[in-house]
C-alpha positions as a Markdown table, in Angstrom:
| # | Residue | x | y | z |
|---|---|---|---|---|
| 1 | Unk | -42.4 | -152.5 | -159.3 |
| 2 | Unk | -45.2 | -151.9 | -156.3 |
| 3 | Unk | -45.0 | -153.3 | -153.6 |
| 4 | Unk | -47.7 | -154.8 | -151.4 |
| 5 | Unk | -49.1 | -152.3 | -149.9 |
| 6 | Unk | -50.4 | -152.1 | -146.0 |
| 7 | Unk | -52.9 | -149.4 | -146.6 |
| 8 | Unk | -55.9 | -149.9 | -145.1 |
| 9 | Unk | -58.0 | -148.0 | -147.4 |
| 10 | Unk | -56.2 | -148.5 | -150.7 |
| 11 | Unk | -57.5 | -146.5 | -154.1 |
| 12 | Unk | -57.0 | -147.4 | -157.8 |
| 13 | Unk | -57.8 | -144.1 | -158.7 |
| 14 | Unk | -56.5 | -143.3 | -161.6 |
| 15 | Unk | -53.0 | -140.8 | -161.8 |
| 16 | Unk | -53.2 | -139.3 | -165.2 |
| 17 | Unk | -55.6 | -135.6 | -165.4 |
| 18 | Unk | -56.7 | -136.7 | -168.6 |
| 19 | Unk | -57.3 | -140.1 | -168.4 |
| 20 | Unk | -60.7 | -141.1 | -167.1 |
| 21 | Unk | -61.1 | -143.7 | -164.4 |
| 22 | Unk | -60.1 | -147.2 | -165.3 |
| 23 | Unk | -57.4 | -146.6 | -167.9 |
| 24 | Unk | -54.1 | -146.0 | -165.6 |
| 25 | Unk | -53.9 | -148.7 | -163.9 |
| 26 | Unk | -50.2 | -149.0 | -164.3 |
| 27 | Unk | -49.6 | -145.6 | -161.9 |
| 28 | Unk | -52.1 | -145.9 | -158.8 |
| 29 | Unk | -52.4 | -142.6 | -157.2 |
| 30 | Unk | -51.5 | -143.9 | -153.6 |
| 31 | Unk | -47.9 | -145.4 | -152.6 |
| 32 | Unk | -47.1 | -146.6 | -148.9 |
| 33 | Unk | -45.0 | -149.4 | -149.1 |
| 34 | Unk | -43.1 | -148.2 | -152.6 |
| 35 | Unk | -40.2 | -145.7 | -152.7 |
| 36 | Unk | -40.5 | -144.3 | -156.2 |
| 37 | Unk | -37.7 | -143.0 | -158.1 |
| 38 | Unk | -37.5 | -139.1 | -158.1 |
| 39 | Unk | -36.0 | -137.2 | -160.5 |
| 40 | Unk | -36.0 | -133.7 | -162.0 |
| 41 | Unk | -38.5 | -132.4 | -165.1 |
| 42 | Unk | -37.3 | -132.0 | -167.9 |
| 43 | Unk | -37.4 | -129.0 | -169.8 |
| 44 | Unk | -39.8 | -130.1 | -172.5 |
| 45 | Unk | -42.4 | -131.5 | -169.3 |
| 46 | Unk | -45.3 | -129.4 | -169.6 |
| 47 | Unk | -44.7 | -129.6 | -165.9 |
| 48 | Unk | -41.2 | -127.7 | -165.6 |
| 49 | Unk | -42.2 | -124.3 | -167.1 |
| 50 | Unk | -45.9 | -124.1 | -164.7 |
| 51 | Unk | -44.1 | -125.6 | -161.6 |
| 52 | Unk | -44.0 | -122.7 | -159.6 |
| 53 | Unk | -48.1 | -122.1 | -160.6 |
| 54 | Unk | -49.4 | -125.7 | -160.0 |
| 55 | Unk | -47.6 | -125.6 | -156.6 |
| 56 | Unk | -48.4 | -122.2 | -155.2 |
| 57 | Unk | -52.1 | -123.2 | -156.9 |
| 58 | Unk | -52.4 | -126.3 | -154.7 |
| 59 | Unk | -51.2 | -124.5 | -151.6 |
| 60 | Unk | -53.6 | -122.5 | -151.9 |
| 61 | Unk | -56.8 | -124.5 | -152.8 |
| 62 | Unk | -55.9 | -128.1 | -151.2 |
| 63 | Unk | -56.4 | -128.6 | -147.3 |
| 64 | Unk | -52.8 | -129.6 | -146.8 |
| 65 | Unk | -53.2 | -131.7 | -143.7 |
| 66 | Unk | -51.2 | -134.2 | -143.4 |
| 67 | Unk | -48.7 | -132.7 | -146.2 |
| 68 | Unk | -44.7 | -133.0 | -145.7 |
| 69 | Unk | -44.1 | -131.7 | -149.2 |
| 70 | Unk | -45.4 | -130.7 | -152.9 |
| 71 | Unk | -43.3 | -130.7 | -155.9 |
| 72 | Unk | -43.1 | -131.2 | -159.9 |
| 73 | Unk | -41.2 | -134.5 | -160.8 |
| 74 | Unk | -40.1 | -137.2 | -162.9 |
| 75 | Unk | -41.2 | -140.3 | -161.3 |
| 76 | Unk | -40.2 | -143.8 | -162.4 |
| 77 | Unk | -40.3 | -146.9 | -160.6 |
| 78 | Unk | -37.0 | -147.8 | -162.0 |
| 79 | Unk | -33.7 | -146.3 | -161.2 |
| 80 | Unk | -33.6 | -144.8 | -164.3 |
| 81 | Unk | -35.2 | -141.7 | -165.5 |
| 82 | Unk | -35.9 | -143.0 | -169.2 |
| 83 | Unk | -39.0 | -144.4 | -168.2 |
| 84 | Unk | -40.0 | -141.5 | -165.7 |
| 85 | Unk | -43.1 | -139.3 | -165.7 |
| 86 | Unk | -44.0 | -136.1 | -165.4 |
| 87 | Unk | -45.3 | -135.9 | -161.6 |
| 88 | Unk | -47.0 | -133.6 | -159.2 |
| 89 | Unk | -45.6 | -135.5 | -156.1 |
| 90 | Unk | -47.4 | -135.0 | -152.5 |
| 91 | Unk | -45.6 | -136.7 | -149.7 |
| 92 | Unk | -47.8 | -137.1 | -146.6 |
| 93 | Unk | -47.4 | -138.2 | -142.8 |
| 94 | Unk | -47.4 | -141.6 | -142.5 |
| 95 | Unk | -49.6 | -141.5 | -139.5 |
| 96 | Unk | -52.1 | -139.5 | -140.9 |
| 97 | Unk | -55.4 | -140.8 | -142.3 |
| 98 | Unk | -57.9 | -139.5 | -144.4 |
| 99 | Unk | -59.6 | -140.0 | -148.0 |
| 100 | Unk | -57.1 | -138.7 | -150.5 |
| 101 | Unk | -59.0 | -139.1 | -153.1 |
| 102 | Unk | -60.8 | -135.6 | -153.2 |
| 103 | Unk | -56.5 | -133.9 | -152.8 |
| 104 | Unk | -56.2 | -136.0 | -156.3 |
| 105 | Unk | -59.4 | -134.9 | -157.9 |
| 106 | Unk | -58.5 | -131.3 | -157.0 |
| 107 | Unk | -54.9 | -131.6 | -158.0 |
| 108 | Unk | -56.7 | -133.0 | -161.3 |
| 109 | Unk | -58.3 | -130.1 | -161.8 |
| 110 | Unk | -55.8 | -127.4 | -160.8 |
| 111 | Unk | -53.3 | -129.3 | -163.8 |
| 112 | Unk | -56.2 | -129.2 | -166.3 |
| 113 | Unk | -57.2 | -125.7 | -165.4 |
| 114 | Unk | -53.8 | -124.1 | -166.0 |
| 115 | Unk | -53.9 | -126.6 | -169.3 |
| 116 | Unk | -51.1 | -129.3 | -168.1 |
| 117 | Unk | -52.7 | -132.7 | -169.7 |
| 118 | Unk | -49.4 | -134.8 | -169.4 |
| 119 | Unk | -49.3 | -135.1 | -165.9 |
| 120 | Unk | -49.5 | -137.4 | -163.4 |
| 121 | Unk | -50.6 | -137.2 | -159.3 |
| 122 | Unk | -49.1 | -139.0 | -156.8 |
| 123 | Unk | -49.8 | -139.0 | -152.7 |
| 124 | Unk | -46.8 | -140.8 | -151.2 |
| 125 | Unk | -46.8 | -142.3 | -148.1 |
| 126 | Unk | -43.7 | -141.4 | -146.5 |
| 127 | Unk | -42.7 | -144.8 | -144.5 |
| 128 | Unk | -41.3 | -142.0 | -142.0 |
């Protein structure tokens, strides 16, 4: 489960790419006081077989300021993976501030562009 968080600027913009605003509530895009539970895709994620494309895609397109890491994951916020979802998982400086709301919307539209509709995006926080 979330916990509180201590952003100063926190977003309820929605995770899912296909889902418009207001209807993922469940899965907020932004984590800074949470430690989700990582684990790998499975092979039936739409995620595992385009990981290598949505990454090298965002690396490309996305101002990666602030960026520690980019990856394709389960996430759950449970420790176990039955209750995961397929993830594109940005971890970011802890320090660092800015509106990550346009990273999402882009990472949004790289997933639907190479046609990945069962994804979600997360920016995490990392606590450092």
């Amino acid at each position: 489960m979330e916990q509180p968080s201590t952003n100063p600027n926190p977003t309820s913009t929605p995770a899912s790419s296909t889902e418009p605003p207001g209807q993922d509530y469940d899965f907020p895009t932004i984590y800074d006081a949470w430690r989700p539970h990582i684990f790998l895709c499975k092979e039936t994620d739409e995620l595992y077989h385009k990981n290598k494309d949505v990454v090298n895609t965002i690396t490309k397109r996305v101002d990666r300021a602030g960026f520690l890491a980019v990856g394709c994951y389960r996430i759950s916020d449970k420790q176990s993976p039955d209750n995961s979802r397929p993830t594109v998982l940005i971890s970011v400086k802890s320090e660092h501030r800015r509106d990550w709301r346009p990273v999402v919307e882009e990472v949004k539209r790289i997933l639907a562009e190479l046609e990945i509709s069962t994804a979600h995006v997360m920016i995490y926080r990392d606590p450092k």
